[in-house]
Every structure is written in C-alpha cells, then in structure tokens.
N, C-alpha and C positions, 0 to 999 in steps of 0.2 A: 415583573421584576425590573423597577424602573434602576436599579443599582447597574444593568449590564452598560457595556464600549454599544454601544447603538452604532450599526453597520449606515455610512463609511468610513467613520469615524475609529472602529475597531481595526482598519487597515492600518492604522498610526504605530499597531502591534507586531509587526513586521519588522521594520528595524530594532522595536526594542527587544526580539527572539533573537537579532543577528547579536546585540551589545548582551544579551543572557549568555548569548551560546561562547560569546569571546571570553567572558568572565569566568565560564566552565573550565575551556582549554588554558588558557592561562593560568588558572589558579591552580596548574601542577609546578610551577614555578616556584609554590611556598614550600616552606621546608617544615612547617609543623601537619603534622599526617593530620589531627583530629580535626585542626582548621580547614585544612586543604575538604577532608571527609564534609564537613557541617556546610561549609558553602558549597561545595557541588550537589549536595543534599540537597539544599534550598532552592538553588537554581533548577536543578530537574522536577523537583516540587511544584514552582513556579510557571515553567514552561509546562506542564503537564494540565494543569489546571487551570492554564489563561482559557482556552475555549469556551470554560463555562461562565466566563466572565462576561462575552460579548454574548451580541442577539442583533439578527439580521435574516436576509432570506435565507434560503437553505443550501443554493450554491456556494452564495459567501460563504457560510456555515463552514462546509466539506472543506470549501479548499484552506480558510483558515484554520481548520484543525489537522489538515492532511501537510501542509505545513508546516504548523508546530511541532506534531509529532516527529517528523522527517528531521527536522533540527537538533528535536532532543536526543533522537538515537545519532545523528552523525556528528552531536558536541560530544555526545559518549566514547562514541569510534576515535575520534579526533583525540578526548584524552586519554585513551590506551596507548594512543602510540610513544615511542621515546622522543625526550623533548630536547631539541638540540640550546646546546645555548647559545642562544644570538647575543650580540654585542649589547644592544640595546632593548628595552623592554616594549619600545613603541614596535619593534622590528617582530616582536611573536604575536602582538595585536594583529597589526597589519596578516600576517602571514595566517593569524586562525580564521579573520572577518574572511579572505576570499576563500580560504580551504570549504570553510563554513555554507560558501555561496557558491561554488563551483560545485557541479555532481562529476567529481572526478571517474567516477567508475562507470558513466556512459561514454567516457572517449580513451576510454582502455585501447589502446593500438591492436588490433588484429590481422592475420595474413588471411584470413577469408575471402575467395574472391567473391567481389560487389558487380551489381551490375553498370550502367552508366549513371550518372549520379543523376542526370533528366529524365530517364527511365526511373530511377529510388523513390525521387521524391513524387514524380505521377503516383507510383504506387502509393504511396502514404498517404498523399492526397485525396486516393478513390477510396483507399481505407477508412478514412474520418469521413467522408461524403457519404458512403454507404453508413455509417455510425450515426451520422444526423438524420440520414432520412429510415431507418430500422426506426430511432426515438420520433419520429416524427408519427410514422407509422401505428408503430406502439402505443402512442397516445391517444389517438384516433379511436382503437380497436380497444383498448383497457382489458385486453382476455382477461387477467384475472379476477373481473367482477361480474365476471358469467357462473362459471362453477368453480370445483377446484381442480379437475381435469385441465381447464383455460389454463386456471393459474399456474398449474406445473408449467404447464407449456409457457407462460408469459415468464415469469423466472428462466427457463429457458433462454430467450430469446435477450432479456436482461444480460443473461450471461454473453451470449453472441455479439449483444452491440459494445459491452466490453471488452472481448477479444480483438476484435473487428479494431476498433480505434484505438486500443494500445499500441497492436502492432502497427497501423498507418502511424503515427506518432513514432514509432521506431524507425521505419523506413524514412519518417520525415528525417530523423534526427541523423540519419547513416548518409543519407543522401544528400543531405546540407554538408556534412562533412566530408564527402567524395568527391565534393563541388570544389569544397579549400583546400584540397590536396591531401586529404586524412581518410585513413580506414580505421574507422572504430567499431564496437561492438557495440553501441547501441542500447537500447533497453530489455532485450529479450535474444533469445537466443534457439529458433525456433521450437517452443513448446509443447506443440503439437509432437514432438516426437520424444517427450519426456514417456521413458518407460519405466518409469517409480516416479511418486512423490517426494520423494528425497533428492532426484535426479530435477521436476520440475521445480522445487523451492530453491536448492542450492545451486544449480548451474543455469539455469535456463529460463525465468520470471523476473523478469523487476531487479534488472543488476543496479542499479541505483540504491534499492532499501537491501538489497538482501545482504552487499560488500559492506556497509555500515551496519547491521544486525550480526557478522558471525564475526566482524573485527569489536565490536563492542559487546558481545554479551556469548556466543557462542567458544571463542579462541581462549577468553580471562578463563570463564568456566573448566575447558578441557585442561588449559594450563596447571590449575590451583588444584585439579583431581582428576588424575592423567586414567583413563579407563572409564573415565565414568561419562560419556558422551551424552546420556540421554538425560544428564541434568545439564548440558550445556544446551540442548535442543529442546527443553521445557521452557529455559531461561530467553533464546532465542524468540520462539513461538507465543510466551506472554508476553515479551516485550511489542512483537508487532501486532497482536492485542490490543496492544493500549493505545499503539500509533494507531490502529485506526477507529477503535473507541472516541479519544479525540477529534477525531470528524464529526461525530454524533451529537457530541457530549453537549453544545450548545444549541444545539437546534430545537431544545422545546426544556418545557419542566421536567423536575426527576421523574415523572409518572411517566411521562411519554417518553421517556428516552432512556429507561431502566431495561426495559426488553429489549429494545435493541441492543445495546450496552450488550446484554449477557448474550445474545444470539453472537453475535463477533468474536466475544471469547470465547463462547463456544466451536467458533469454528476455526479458531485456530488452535485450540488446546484438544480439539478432535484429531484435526490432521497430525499436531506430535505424537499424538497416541496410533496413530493410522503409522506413520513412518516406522517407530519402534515395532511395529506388528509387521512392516516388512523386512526390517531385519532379521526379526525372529521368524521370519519364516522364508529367509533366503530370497526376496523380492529385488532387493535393489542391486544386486549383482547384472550385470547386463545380460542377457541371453545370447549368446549366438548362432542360434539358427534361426532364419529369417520369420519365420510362423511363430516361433515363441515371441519373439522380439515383436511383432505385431499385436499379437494377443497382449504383451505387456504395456502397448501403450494405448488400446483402446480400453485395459483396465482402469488405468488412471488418468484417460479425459472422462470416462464414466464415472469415477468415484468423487474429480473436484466439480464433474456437474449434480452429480445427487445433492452435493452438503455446498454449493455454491449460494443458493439463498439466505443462507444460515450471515451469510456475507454483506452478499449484495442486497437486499431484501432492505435491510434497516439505511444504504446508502441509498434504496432509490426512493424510500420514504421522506427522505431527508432533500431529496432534489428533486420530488417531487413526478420522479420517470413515472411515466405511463399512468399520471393520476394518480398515484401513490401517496401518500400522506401519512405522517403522526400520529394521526386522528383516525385515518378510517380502519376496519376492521381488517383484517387479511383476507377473507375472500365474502363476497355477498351471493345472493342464488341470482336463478336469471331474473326471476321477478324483481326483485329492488332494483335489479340494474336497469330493466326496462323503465320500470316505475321512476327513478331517478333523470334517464333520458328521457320521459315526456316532462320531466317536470324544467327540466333545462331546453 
C-alpha cells in the first residue's frame, strides 16, 4: 500500500494531532450546535483513522497509535469541560495546545508519603531494567512456540514484563517529581491491591487514560441518564477499545490486523461486562475483614491475568515481543520449533 506516511516521515503526524486536537477544543466556542457537532465529528474521525494511514516498524506503529488515541479521548475530555471566555481567541489556542500536551492527571498533588526521591527513582530504574532484561529473556526462550502449556505461561510473563516497567515508569515519574519539590500521584496507584475490577480500572491503573476516559465519555453519559451507569461504563470501556485498537490498526493489512482488532475489543467489552457482574453480585464493595479482603484481590489479579492476552497478545505481535509476529500462528508444536531452530 504504497498510499501510507512511510515511517519517519509519519512522525510529521504528531503535531498535526496536537493542531486536530486544538480545533476540537476550540470549536466549542461556535455558537451554531450542528456545526460545532459536524466538525468535532470529522476531527475525531480523522484522528481515529490517521493510524492506518501510515506504515512503519511495529514499535513506531504502537506508539503512533497509542498516541493518537490518547489525544482523541483527552480533546474529548478537554471539550466536556466549561469554556471560559478568554479575551482573546489566540488565548484558548494557546491554553488547549498545552492542556492538550501536558498529562495533567499524573501530577495530581497527593499527601502520600514517598520515599527519598534517589531511592524512587533507583526503584523505577531497576523496574524498567528488570522489563528489559524479562524481553530480552523472553526472546531468547520464545515458550510460546513449544506448546500451548509454554504459551500460557509466555503470556504470562508478557503480562509481568508489563507490570514490572509500568510501575518503574511510575516511580520514575514520582521520584523526578520528589526531586523538584512535588508529590504527585503518579501513573498507578498500587494495583496489586485492587480488590474489584472496578476498583483497578477506576482508581488504581493508568491515571493518565482513565481521568480523560470518565471526564469524556463515562461523567456526559451518567449526567444525560442519571441511574443508568452501566451505559456510561459500556461507553467508557469501547472508547478505550479504540484507543488501543489504534495501536494496531497500522501495523499490517486488514487480514492481519482484523483479529487482533477484535481480540482488544474483546477484552475490553469483557471486562464491562465482568464489572457489572460485580455489582450484581455485591463484589466491589470493600470487604472488611482482612481474609475476605485478601481473597478479593487475588480474585482479580487472577481474572485480568486469565483475559490479559486477549490484550497483550495482538500488542506483542505488533512489537514483535518474544518473536511474535502478524504472520505467525499463535502457538506451533515442539517439532516446528526445533525444526525452525535448526534451520536458523
């Protein structure tokens, strides 16, 4: 498809997300609703769909669509909110480009105490070391082209070296900011002790996507039909669908990149449907007695590692983790794999 932005030249797509996402926010400034409606229409069209425009490796891939998508739900967020009137028009430019580029909701002020900010960031440090050298590993060993026993277990491990370097990335990010005199929150907010799924999506994973995901599509929702939550958490959960569909989306032709696609929304239109099922069954209340409360949170590191590959799986296809590929099958026997390692 010679029509795609051919990587690095698709990097040039970057600022023109930051001048889509201004055009978004600003264009609550018009006063006719159905214009205001048609061009924010086109623009989130537009940003949604750049990904499959370009073609590149598959790292570039990820983060230009992890990117894009991340813009499009925080020009969303951005025009839910009320629009002050500034004096001048170039003054809510200015003011949407850095909203736009700042991730306000990793330096949310917290009274948590930290530890010293050269202790933080070792920690972060040894967090992403260990992430590099688990992938390094990982590649080496390929478990999943042994059996499919391996392969559970290399999704596994998939998921660990994800854990592993988000949180070093958090610590990096607390402990940079401990260092300039700030105590922020960070990007996570230990997960490990999310005892509901409702408790790890909404308070405790990824405060960066999740405060732009319930101010853009979860809050409009409750507001417009006050009782009806579980269409604001439908509307939540396809939208980060898409955001990270978008990672995918350019990494190969529709053939190859259709299953993935639907593995993703699959697994996030799972987990809404897993949340509502603890409601209804009295889950996401806290426990308090120490035993329950335990049992509730090795219920749900067990439940997002069962349906974790449903995730991860088509992202490490796409970047190629552990040998992974577009192309090759999901698991081979041990013969091909032997057969393959003599032939390399």
């Amino acid at each position: 498809m010679e029509w795609r932005v051919q990587f690095p030249a698709s990097l040039f797509l970057l600022p023109a997300f930051i001048v889509l996402g201004v055009a978004y926010v600003t264009a609550g400034r018009w006063h006719d609703p159905r214009l205001r409606s048609g061009l924010r229409l086109a623009i989130l069209t537009a940003m949604c769909g750049s990904p499959v425009l370009t073609r590149g490796p598959g790292p570039a891939q990820l983060i230009l669509g992890l990117v894009a998508g991340y813009l499009a739900i925080r020009m969303v967020a951005l025009g839910r909110r009320s629009r002050p009137a500034y004096r001048r028009p170039q003054d809510s430019v200015a003011r949407a480009a850095l909203a736009l580029m700042v991730p306000e909701d990793l330096f949310v002020p917290t009274a948590m105490p930290r530890r010293h900010p050269l202790s933080t960031i070792a920690l972060g440090m040894a967090g992403v070391a260990v992430c590099i050298l688990l992938l390094v590993w990982g590649n080496d060993w390929r478990l999943w082209q042994k059996s499919l026993a391996w392969r559970i277990l290399d999704d596994q491990l998939v998921m660990v070296e994800v854990a592993v370097g988000t949180a070093g990335l958090h610590h990096l990010i607390v402990g940079i900011a401990r260092w300039c005199g700030h105590s922020v929150a960070g990007l996570q907010t230990q997960p490990l002790l999310s005892a509901s799924l409702a408790e790890f999506w909404a308070q405790r994973w990824n405060h960066m996507v999740e405060g732009n995901l319930r101010r853009a599509f979860f809050q409009p929702c409750v507001r417009s039909r006050p009782g009806r939550g579980g269409l604001g958490l439908l509307a939540t959960f396809t939208a980060s669908g898409v955001l990270h569909v978008m990672a995918v989306a350019g990494a190969g032709p529709l053939r190859s990149i259709a299953w993935p696609s639907a593995s993703i929304m699959a697994f996030f239109l799972l987990h809404a449907g897993l949340i509502l099922l603890e409601r209804r069954l009295g889950w996401h209340r806290a426990a308090h007695q120490p035993g329950l409360r335990l049992l509730a949170r090795l219920r749900t590191i067990l439940v997002i590692a069962a349906f974790s590959p449903l995730l991860l799986d088509p992202f490490a296809r796409v970047t190629h983790v552990h040998g992974r590929s577009l192309s090759t099958p999901q698991a081979l026997s041990a013969g091909q794999f032997r057969g393959e390692s003599a032939r390399t």
